[in-house]
PyMOL Python script that loads the backbone (N, CA, C, O; Angstrom):
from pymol import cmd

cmd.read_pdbstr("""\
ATOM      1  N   UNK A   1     123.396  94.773  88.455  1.00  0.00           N
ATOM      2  CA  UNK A   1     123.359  95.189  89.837  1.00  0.00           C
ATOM      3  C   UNK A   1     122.704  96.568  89.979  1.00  0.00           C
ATOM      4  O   UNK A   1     121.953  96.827  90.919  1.00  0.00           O
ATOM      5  N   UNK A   2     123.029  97.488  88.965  1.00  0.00           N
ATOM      6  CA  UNK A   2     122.642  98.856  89.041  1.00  0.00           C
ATOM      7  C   UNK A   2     121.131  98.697  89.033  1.00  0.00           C
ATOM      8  O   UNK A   2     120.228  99.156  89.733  1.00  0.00           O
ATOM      9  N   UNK A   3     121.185  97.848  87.946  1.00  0.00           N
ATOM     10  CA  UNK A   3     119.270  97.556  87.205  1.00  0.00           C
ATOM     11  C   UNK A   3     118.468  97.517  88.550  1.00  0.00           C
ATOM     12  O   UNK A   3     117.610  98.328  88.899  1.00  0.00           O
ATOM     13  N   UNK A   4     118.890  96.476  89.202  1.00  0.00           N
ATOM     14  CA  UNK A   4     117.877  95.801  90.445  1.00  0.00           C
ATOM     15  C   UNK A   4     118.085  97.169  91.302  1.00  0.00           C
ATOM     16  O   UNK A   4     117.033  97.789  91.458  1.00  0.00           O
ATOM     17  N   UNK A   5     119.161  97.719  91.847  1.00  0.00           N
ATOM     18  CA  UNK A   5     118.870  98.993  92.615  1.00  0.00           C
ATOM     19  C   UNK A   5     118.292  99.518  92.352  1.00  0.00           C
ATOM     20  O   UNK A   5     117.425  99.796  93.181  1.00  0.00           O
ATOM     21  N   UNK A   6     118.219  99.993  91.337  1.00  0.00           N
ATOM     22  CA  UNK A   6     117.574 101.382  90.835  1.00  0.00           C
ATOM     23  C   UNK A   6     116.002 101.391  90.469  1.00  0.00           C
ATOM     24  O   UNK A   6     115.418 102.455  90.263  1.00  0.00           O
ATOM     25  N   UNK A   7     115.133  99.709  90.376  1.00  0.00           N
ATOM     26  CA  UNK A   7     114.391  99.458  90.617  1.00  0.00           C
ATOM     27  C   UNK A   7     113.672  99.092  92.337  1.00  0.00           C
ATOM     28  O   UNK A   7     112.578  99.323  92.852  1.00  0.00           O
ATOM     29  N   UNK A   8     114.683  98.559  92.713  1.00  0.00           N
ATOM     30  CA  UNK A   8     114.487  98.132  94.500  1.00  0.00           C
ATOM     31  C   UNK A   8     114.249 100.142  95.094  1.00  0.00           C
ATOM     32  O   UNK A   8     113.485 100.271  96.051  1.00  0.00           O
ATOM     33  N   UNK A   9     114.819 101.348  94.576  1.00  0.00           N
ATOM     34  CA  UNK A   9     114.541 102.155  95.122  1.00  0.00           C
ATOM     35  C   UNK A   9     113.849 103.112  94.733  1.00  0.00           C
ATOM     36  O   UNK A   9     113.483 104.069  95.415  1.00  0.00           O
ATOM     37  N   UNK A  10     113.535 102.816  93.118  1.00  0.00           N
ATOM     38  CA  UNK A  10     112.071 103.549  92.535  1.00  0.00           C
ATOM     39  C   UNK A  10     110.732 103.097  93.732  1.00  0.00           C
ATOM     40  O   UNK A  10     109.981 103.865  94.333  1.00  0.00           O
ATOM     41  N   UNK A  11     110.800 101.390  93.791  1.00  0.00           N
ATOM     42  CA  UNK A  11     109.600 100.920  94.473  1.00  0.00           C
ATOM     43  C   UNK A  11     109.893 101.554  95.640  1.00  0.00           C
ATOM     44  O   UNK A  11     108.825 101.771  96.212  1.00  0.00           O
ATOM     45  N   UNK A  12     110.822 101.962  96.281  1.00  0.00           N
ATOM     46  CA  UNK A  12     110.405 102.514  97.439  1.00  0.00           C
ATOM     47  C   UNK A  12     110.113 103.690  97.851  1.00  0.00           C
ATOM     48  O   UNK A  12     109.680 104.008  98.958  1.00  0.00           O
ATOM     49  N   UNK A  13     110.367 104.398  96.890  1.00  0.00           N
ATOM     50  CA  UNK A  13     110.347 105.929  96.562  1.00  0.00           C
ATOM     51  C   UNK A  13     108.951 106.211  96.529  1.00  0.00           C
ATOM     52  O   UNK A  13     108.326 107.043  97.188  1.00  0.00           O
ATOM     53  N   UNK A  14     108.244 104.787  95.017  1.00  0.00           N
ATOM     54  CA  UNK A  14     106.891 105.676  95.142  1.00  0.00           C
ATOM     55  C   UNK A  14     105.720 104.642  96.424  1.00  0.00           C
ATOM     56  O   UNK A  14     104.507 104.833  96.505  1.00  0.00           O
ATOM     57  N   UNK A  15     106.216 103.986  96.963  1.00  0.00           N
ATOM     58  CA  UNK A  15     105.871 103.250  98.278  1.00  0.00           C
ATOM     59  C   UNK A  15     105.434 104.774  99.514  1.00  0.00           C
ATOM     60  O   UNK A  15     104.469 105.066 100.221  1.00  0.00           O
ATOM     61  N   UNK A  16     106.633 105.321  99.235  1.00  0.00           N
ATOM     62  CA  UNK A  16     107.003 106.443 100.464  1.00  0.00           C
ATOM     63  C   UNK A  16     105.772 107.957  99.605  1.00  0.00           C
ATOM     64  O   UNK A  16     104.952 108.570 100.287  1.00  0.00           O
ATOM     65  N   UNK A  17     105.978 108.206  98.159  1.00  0.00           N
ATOM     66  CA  UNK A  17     104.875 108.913  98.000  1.00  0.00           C
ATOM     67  C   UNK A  17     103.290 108.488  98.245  1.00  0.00           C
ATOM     68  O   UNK A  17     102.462 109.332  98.587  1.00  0.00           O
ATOM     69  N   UNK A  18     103.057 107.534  98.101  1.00  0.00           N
ATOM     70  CA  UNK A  18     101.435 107.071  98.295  1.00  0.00           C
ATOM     71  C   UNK A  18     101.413 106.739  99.929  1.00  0.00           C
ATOM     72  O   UNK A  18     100.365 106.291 100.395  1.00  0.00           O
ATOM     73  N   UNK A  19     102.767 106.993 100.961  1.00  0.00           N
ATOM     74  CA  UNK A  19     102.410 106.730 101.970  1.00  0.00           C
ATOM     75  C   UNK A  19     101.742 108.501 102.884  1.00  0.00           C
ATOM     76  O   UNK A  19     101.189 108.848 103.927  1.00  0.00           O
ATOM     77  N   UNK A  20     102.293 109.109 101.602  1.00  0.00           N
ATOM     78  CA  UNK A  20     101.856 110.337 102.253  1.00  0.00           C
ATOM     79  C   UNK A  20     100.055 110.755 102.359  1.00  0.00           C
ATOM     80  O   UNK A  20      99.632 111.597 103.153  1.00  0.00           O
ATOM     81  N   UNK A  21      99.242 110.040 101.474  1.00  0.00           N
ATOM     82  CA  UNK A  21      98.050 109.933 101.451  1.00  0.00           C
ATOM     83  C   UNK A  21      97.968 109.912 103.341  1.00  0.00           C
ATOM     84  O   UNK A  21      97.607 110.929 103.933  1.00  0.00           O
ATOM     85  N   UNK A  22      98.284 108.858 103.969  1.00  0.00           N
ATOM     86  CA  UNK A  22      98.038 108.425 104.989  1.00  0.00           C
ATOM     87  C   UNK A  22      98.756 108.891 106.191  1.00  0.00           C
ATOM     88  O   UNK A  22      98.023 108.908 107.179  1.00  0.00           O
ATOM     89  N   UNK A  23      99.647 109.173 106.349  1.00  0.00           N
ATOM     90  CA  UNK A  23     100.414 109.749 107.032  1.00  0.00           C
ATOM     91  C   UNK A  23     100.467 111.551 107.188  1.00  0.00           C
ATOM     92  O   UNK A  23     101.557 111.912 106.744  1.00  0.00           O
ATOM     93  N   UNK A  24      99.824 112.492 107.565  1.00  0.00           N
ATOM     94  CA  UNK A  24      99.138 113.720 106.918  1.00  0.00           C
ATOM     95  C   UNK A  24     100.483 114.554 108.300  1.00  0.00           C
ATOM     96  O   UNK A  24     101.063 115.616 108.072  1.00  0.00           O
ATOM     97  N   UNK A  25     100.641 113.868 109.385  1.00  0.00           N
ATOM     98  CA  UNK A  25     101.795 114.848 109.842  1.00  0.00           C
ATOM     99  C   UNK A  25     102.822 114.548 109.345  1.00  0.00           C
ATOM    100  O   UNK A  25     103.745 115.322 109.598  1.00  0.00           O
ATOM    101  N   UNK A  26     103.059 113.669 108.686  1.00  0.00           N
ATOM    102  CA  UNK A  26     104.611 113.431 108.341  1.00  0.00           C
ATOM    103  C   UNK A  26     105.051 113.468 106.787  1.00  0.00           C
ATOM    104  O   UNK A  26     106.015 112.871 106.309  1.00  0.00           O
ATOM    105  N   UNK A  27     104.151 114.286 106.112  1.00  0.00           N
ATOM    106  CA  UNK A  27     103.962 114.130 104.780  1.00  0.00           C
ATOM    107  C   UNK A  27     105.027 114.485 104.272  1.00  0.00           C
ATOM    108  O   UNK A  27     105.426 113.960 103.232  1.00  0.00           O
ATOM    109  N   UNK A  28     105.850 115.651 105.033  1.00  0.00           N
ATOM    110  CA  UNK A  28     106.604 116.903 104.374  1.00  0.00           C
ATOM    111  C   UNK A  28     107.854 115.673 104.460  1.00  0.00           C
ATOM    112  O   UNK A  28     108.513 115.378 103.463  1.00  0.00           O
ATOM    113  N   UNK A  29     108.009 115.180 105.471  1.00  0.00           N
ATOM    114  CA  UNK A  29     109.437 114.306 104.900  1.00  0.00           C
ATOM    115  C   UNK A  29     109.401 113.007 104.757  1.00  0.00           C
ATOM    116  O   UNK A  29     110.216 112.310 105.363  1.00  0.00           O
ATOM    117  N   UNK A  30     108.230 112.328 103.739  1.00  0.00           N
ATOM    118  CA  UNK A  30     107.726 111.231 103.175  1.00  0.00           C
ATOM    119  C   UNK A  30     108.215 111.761 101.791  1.00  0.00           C
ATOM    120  O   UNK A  30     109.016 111.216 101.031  1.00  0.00           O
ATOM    121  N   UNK A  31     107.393 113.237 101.594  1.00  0.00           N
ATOM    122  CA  UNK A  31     107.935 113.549 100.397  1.00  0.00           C
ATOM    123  C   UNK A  31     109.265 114.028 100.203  1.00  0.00           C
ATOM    124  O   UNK A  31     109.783 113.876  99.096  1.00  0.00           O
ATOM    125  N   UNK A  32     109.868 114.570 101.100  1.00  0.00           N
ATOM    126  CA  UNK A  32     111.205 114.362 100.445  1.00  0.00           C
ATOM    127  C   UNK A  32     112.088 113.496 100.436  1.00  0.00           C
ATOM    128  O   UNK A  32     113.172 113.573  99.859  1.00  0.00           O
ATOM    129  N   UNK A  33     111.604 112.452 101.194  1.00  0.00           N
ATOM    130  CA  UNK A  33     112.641 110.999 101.108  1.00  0.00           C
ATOM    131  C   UNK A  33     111.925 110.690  99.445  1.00  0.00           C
ATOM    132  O   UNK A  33     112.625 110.888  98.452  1.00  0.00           O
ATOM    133  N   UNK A  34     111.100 110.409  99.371  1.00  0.00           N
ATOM    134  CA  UNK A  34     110.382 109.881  98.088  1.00  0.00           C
ATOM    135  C   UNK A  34     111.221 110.437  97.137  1.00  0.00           C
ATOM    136  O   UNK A  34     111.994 109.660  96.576  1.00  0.00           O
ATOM    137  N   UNK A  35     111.246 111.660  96.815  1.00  0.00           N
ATOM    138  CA  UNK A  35     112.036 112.464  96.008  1.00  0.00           C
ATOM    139  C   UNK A  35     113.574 111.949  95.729  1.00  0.00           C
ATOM    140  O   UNK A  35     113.931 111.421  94.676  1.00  0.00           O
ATOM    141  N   UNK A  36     114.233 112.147  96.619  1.00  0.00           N
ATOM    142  CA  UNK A  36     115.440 110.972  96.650  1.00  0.00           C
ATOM    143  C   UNK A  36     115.704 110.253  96.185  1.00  0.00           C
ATOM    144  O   UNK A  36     116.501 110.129  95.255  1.00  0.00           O
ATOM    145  N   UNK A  37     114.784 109.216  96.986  1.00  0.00           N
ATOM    146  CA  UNK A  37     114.709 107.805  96.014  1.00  0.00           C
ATOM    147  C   UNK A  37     114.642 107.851  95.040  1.00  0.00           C
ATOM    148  O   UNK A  37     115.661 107.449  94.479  1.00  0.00           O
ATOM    149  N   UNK A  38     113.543 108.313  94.138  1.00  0.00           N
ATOM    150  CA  UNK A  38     113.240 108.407  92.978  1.00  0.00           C
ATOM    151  C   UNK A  38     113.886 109.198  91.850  1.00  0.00           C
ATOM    152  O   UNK A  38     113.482 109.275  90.690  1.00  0.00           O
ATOM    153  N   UNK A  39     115.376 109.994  92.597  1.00  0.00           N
ATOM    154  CA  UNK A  39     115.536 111.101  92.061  1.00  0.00           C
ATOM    155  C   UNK A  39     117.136 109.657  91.635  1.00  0.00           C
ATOM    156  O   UNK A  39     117.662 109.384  90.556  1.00  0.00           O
ATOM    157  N   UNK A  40     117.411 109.078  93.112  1.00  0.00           N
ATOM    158  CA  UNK A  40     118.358 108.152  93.083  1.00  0.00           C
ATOM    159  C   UNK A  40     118.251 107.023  91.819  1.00  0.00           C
ATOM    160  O   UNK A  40     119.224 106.896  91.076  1.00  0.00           O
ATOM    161  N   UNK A  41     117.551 106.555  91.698  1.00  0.00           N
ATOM    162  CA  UNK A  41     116.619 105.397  91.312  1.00  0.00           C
ATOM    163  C   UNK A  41     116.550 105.286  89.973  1.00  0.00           C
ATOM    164  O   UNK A  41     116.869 104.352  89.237  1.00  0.00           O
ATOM    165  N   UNK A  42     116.031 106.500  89.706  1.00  0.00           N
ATOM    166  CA  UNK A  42     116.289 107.282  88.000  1.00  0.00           C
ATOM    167  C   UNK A  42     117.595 107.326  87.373  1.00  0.00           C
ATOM    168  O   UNK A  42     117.947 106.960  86.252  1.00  0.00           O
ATOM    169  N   UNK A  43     118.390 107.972  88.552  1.00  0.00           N
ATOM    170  CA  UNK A  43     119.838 108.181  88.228  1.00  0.00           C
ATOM    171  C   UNK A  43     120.553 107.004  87.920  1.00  0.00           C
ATOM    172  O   UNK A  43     121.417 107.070  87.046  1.00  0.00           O
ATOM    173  N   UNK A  44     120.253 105.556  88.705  1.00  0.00           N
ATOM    174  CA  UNK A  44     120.925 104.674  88.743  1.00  0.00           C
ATOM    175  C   UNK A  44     120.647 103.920  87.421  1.00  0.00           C
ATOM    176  O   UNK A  44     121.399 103.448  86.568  1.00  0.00           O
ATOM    177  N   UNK A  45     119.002 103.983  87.581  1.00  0.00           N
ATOM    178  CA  UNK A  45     118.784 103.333  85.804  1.00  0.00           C
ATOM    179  C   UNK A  45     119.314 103.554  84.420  1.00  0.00           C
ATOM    180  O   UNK A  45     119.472 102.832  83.436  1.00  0.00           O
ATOM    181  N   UNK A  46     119.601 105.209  84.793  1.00  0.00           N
ATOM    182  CA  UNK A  46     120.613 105.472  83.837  1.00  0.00           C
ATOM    183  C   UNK A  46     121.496 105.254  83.442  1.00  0.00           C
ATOM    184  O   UNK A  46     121.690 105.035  82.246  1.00  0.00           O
ATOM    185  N   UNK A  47     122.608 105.235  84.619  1.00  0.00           N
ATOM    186  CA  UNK A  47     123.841 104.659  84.454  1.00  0.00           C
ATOM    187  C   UNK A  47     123.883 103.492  83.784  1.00  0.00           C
ATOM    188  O   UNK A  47     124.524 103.487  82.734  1.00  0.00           O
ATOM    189  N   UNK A  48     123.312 102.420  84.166  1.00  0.00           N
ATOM    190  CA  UNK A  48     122.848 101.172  83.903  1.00  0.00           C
ATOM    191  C   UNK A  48     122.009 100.844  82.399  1.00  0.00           C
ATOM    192  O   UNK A  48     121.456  99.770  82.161  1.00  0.00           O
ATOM    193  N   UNK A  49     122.039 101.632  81.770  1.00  0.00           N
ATOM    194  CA  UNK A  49     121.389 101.625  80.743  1.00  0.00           C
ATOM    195  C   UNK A  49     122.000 101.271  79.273  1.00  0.00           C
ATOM    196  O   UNK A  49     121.635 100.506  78.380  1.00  0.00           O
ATOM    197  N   UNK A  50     123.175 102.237  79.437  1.00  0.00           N
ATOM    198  CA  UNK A  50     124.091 101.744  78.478  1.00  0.00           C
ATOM    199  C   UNK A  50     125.066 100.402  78.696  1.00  0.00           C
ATOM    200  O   UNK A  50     125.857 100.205  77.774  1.00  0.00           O
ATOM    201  N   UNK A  51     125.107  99.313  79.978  1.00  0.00           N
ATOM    202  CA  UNK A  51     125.648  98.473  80.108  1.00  0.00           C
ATOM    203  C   UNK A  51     124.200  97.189  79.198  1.00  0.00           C
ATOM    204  O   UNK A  51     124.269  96.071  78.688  1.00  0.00           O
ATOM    205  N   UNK A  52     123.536  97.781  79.336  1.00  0.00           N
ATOM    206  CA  UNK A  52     122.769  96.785  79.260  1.00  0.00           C
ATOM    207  C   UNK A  52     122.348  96.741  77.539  1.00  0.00           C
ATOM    208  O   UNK A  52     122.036  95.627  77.117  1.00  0.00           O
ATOM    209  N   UNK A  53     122.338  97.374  76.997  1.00  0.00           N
ATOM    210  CA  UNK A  53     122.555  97.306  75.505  1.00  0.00           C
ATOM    211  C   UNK A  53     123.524  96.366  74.556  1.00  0.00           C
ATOM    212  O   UNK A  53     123.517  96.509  73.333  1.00  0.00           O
TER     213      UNK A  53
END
""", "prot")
cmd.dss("prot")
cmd.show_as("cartoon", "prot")
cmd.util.cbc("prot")
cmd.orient("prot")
């Protein structure tokens, strides 16, 4: 369960960084949601890491 989260919110994390290419007023909090996610995402894979061994 952790696995699939923590993948379902990497992809959205770096979804939300490459959306900042395009989005040029709203960059500043594209990137910090991105950050989040990815900061989340990481965290969760971790946890999940030693179950899965």
């Amino acid at each position: 369960m952790f696995g699939a989260l923590s993948i379902v919110t990497i992809g959205v994390g770096s979804a939300l960084a490459y959306a900042t290419r395009s989005y040029r007023l709203r960059a500043d909090l594209f990137e910090a949601c991105a950050g989040i996610f990815l900061i989340a995402g990481l965290g969760l894979l971790g946890a999940s890491l030693p179950h899965l061994a």
